[in-house]
NUPA-96551 format. One record per residue (C-alpha): residue in three letters; x, y, z negated. Coordinates in nm, 2 decimals. Last residue first. Layout:
% residues N
PT    aa       c1       c2       c3
PT   Ala        X        Y        Z
...
END
This chain:
% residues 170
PT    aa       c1       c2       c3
PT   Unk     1.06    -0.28    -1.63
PT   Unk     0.98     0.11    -1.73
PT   Unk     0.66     0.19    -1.63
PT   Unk     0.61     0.50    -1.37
PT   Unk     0.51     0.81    -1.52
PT   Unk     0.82     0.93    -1.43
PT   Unk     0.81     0.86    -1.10
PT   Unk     0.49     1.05    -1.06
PT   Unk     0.66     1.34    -1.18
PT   Unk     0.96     1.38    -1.00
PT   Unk     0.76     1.31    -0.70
PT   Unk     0.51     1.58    -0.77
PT   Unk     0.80     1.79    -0.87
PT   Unk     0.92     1.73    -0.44
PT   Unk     0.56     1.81    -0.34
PT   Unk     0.58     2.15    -0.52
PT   Unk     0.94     2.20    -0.36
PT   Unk     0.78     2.17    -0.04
PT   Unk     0.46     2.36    -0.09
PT   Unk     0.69     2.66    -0.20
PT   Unk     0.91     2.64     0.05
PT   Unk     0.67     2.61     0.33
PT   Unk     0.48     2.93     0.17
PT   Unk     0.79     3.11     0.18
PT   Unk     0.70     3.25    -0.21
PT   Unk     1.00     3.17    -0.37
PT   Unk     1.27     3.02    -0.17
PT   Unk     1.34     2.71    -0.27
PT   Unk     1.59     2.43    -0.34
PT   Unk     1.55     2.17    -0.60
PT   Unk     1.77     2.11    -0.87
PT   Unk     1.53     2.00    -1.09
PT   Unk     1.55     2.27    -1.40
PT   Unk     1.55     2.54    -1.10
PT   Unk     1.27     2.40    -0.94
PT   Unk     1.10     2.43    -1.28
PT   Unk     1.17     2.77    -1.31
PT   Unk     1.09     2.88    -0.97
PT   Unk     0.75     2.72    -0.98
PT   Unk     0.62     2.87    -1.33
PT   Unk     0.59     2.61    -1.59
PT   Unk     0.80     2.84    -1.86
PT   Unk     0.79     2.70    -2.07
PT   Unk     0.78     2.34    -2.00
PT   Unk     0.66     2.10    -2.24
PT   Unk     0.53     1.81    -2.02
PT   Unk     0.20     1.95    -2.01
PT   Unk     0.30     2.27    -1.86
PT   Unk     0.47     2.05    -1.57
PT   Unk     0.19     1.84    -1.53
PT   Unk    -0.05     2.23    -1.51
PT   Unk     0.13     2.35    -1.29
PT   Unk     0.22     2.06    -1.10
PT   Unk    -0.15     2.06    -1.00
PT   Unk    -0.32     1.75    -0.85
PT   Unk    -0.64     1.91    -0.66
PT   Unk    -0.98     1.93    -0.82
PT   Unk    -1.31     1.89    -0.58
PT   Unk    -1.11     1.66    -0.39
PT   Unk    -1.16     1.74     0.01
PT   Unk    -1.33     1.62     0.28
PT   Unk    -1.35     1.92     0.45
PT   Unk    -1.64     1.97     0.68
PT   Unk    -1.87     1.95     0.40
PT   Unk    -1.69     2.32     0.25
PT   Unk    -1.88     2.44     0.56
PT   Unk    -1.66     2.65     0.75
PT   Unk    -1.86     3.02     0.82
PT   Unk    -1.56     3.19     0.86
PT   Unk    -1.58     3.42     0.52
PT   Unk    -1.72     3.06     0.36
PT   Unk    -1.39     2.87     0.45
PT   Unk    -1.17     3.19     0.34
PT   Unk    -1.33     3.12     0.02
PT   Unk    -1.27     2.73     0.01
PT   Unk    -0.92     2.81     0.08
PT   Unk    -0.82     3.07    -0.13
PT   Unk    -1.01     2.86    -0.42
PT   Unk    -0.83     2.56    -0.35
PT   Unk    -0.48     2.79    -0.36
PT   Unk    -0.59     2.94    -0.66
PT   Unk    -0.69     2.64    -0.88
PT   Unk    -0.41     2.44    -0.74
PT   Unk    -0.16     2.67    -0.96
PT   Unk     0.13     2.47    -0.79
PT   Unk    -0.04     2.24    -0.52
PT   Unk    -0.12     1.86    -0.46
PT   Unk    -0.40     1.75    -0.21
PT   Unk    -0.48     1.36    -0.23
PT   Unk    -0.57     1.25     0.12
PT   Unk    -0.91     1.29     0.27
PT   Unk    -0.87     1.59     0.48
PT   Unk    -0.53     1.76     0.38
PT   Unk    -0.29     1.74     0.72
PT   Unk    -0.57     1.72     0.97
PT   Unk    -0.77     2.04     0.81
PT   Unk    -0.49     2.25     0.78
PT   Unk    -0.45     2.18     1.15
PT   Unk    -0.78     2.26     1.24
PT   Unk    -0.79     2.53     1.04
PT   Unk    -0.49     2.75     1.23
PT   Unk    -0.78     2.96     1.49
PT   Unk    -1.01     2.97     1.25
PT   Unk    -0.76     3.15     1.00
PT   Unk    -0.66     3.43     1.25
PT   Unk    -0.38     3.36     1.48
PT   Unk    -0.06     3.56     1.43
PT   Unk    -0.03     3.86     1.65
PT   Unk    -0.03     4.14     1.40
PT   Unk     0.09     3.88     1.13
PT   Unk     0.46     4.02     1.15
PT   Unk     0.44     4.39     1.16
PT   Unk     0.15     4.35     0.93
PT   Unk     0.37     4.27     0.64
PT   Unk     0.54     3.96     0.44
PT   Unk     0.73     4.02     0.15
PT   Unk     0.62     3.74    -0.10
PT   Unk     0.59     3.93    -0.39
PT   Unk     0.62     4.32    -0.25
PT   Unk     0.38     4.22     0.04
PT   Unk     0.13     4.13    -0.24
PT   Unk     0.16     4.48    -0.42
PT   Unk     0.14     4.68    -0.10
PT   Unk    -0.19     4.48    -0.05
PT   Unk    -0.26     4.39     0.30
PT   Unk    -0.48     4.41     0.59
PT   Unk    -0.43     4.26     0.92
PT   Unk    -0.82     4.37     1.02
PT   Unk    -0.95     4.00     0.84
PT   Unk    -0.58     3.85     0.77
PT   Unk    -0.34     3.73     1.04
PT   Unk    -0.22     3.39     0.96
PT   Unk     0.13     3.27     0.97
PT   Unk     0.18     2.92     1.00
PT   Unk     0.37     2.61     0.85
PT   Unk     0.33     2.29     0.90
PT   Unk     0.56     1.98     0.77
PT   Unk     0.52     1.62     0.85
PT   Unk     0.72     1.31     0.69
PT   Unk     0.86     1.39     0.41
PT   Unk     0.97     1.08     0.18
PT   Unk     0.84     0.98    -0.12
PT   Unk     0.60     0.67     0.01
PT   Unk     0.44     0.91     0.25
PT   Unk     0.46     1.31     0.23
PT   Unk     0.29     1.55     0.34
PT   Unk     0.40     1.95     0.33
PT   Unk     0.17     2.19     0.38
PT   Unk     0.26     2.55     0.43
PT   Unk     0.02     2.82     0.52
PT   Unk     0.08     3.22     0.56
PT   Unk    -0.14     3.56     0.55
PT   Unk    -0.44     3.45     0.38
PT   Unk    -0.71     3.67     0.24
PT   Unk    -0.77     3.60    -0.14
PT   Unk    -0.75     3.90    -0.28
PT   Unk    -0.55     4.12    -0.03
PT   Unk    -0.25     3.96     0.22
PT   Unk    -0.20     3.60     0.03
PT   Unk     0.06     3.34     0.04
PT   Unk    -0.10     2.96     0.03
PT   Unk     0.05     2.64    -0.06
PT   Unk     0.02     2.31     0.02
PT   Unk     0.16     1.97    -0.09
PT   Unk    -0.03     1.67     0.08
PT   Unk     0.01     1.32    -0.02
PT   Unk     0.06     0.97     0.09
PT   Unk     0.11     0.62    -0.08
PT   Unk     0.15     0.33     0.10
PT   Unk     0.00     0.00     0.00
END
């Protein structure tokens, strides 16, 4: 039996208004697809605060695709399969919202009603703090903060780290 998973993460223009996609899958612990897209925002508008964090602008989602345009393949990389992100409570709301503003029924996603969140498996193991960076940093795992492909890869490599740790010990 094979085990596969989706890591995604979601950057943000204004509320919750995607800019940029990454989703990472893996299959028995090792990588084996990664997406990333930018997305341009409803009117390519952004928060000065947001660009700040994650430093993208509407120089560079003013010909990006808007969200309807990149579902499809968000939809072919989480549909059905167990859906992993850090803070999964935003990035599942980002999504399900920018699913109503396009008219996507949520039924059109077959999707966990609660994602796996290393968040909150890392907060639960005693990390303080639990935040992505910091626990990337006590795993040795590369990332660049807030490059959304980054992000959801590193959050699928403490996945790993963390279902191998609940494994029993032979």
């Amino acid at each position: 039996m094979s085990t596969i998973f989706a890591a995604i993460d979601f950057e943000t223009a204004k509320g919750h208004h995607i800019c940029s996609v990454g989703i990472v899958t893996f299959k028995n612990g090792v990588i084996i697809d990664e997406f990333h897209a930018l997305i341009q925002p409803p009117n390519n508008d952004y928060n000065w605060h947001n660009i700040q964090v994650h430093g993208i602008t509407e120089d560079d989602t003013r010909f990006a695709p808007n969200f309807r345009a990149v579902y499809p393949e968000i939809k072919k990389r989480i549909s059905g399969i167990v859906t992993v992100a850090h803070n999964e409570s935003f990035d599942r709301t980002v999504l399900q919202k920018t699913m109503k503003d396009y008219n996507i029924p949520q039924s059109d996603l077959i999707m966990q009603e609660r994602w796996e969140c290393t968040l909150k498996i890392y907060r639960n193991k005693g990390y303080k703090p639990a935040k992505l960076d910091a626990c990337c940093k006590a795993h040795n795992i590369a990332l660049k903060h807030h490059d959304a492909l980054s992000d959801a890869r590193a959050c699928g490599k403490l996945f790993l780290i963390a279902q191998y740790e609940r494994l029993p010990l032979f």
